[in-house]
VOGU-763408 format. One line per 10 residues: number of its first residue (from 1); for each residue x, y, z of N, C-alpha, C. Coordinates in Angstrom, 3 decimals. Layout:
NUM> X:Y:Z:X:Y:Z:X:Y:Z ~ ...
***
This chain:
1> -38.530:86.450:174.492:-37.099:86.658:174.624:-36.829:88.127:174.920 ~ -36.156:88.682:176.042:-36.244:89.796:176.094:-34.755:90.138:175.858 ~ -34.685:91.844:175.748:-33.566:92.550:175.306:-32.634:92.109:176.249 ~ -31.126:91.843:175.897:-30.521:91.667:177.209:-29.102:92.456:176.664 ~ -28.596:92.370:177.708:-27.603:93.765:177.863:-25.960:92.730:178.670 ~ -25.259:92.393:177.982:-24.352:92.363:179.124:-22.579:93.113:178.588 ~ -22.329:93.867:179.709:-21.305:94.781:180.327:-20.029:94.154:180.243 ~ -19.419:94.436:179.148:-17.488:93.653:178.947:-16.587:94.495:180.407 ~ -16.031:93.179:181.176:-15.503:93.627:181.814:-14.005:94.205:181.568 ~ -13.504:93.650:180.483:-12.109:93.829:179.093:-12.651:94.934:178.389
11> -13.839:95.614:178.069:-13.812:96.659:177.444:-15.339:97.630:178.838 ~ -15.047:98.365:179.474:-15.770:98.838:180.136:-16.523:99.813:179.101 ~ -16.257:100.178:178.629:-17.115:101.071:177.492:-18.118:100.674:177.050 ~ -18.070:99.100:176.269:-18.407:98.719:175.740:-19.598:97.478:176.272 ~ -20.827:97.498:175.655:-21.536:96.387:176.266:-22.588:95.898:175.064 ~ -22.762:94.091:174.862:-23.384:93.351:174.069:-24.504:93.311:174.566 ~ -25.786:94.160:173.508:-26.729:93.758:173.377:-27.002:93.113:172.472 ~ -28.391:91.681:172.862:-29.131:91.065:172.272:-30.254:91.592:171.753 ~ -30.294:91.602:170.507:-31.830:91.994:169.950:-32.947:90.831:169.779 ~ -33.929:90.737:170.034:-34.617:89.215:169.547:-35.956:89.177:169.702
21> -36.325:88.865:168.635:-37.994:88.710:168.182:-38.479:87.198:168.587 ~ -39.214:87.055:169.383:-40.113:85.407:169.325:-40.955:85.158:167.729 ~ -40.697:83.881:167.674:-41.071:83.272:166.521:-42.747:83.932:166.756 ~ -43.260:84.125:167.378:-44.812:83.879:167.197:-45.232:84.959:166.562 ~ -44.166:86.661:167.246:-44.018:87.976:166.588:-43.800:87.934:165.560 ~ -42.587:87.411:164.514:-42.048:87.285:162.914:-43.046:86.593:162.412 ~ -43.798:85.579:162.803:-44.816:84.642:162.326:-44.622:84.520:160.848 ~ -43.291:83.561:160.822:-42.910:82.942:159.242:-42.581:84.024:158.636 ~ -41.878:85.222:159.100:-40.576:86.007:158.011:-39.736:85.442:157.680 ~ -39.515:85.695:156.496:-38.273:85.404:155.817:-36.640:86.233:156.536
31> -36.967:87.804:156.441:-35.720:88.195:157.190:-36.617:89.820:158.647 ~ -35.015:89.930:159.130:-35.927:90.801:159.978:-34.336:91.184:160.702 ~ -34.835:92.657:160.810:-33.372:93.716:160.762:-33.648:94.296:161.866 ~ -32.397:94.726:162.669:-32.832:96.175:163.780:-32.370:97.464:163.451 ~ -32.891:98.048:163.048:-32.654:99.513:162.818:-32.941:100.645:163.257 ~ -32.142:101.231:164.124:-31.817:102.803:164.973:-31.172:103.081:164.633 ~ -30.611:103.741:165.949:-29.713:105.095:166.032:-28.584:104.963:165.579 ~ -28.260:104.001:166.100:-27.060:103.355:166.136:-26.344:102.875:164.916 ~ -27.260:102.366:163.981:-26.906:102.510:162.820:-27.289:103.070:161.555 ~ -27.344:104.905:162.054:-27.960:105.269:161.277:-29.579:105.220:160.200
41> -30.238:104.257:160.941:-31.727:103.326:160.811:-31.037:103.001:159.520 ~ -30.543:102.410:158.843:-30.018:101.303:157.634:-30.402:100.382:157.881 ~ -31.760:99.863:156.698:-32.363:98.343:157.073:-31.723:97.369:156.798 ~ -30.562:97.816:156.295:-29.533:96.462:155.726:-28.535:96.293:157.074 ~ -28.365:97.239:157.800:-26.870:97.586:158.413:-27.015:96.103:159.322 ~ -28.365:95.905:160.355:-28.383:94.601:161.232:-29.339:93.346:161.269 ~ -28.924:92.770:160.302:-29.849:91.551:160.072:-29.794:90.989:161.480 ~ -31.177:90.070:161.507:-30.959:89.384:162.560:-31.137:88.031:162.232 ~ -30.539:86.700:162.708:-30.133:85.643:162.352:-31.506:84.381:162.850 ~ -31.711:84.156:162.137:-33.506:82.875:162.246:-32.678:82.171:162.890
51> -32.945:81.756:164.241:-32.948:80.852:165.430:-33.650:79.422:164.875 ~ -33.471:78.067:165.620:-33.935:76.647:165.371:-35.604:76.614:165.758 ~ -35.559:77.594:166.373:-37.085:77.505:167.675:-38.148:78.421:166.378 ~ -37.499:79.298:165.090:-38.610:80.058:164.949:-37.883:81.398:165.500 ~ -37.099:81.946:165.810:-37.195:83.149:166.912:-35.952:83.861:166.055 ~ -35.799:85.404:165.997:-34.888:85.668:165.515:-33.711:86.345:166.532 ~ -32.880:86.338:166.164:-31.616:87.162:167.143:-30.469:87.594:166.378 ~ -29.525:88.941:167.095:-28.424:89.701:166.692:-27.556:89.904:167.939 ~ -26.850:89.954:168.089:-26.098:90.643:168.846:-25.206:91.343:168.893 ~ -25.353:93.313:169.128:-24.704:94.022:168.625:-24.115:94.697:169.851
61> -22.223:94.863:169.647:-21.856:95.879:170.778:-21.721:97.347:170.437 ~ -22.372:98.178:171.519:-22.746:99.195:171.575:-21.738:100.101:172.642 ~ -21.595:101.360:172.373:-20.866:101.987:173.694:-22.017:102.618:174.623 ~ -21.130:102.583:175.650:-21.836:102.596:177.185:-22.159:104.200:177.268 ~ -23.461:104.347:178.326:-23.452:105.863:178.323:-24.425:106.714:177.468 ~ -25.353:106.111:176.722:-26.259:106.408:176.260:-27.224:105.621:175.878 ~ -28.185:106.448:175.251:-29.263:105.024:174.526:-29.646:105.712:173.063 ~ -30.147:104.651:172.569:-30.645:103.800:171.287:-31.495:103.986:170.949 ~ -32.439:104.577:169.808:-33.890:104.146:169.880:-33.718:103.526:168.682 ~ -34.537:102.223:168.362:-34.552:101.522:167.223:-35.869:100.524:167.458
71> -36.468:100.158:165.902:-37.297:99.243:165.454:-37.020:97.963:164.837 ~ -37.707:97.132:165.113:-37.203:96.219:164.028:-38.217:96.319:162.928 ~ -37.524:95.615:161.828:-38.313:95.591:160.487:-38.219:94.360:160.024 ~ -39.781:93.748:159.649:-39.917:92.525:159.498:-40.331:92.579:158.055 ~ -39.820:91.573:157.113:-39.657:91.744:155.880:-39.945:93.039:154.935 ~ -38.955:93.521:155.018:-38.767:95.060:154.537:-40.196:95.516:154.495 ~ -41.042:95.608:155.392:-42.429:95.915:155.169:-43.121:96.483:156.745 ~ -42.973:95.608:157.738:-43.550:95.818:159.051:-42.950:96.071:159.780 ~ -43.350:97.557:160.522:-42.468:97.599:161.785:-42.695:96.782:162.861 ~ -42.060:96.292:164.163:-42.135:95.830:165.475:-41.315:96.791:166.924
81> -42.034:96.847:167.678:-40.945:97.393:168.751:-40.885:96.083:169.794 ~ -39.718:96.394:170.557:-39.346:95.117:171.501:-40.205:95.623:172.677 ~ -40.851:94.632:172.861:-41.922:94.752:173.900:-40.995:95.016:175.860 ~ -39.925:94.713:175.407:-38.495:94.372:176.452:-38.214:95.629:176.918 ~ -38.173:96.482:175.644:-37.448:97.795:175.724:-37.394:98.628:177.133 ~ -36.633:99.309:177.233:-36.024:100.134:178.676:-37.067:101.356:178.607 ~ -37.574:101.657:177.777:-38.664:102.763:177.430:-39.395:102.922:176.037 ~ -39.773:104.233:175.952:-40.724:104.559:174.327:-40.877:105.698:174.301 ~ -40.423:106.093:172.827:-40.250:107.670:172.709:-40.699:107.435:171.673 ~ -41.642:108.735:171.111:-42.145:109.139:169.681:-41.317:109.182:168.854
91> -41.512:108.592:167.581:-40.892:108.528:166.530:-40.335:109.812:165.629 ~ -41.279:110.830:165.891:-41.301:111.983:164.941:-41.488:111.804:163.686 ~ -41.917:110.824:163.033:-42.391:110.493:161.555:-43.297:110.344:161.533 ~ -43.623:109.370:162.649:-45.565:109.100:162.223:-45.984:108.844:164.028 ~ -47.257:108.212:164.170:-47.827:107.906:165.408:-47.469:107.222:166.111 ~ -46.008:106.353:165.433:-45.427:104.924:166.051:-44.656:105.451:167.343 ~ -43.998:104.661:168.151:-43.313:104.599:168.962:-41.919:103.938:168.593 ~ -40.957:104.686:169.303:-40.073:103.888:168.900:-38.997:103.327:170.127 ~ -38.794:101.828:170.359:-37.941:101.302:171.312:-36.587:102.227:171.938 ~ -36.377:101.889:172.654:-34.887:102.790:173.750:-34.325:101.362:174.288
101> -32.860:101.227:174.052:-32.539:100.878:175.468:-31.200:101.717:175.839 ~ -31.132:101.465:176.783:-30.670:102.759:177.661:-29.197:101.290:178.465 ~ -28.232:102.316:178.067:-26.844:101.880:178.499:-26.078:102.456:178.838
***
């Protein structure tokens, strides 16, 4: 499932991204959050919602004109980056990488 992005034509500023993990990635989590920039990395701030298939998803609107870097976190324990992502920039904490998407 990749990142997807779509552009309010009622709010030009503004555009809904999808966040979303394939079931095979979470492999039987219980919960699983996206946390960047955007919200201050707060692992509580964006749960993402267990799909029928196994797969998780959020969908958060963001303003236009910049980008994001964020991880997801799979039961308050493992990081993931979206394999989707628009790029990858160093984390500055540790060796990880951390997702972009760019709007």
């Amino acid at each position: 499932m990749p990142l997807t992005k779509q552009y309010l034509k009622s709010k030009p500023t503004i555009c809904k991204v999808t966040f979303s993990l394939p079931a095979e990635t979470v492999n039987g989590a219980k919960t699983v959050t996206v946390v960047g920039s955007f919200n201050g990395w707060d692992a509580a701030a964006a749960p993402l919602k267990k799909q029928k298939d196994g797969s998780y998803k959020a969908i958060i609107e963001l303003p236009v004109g910049q980008e994001y870097e964020f991880r997801y976190l799979i039961d308050g324990e493992k990081w993931a980056n979206d394999q989707e992502a628009d790029k990858f920039v160093a984390s500055g904490v540790s060796a990880d990488e951390n997702s972009v998407v760019v709007l």
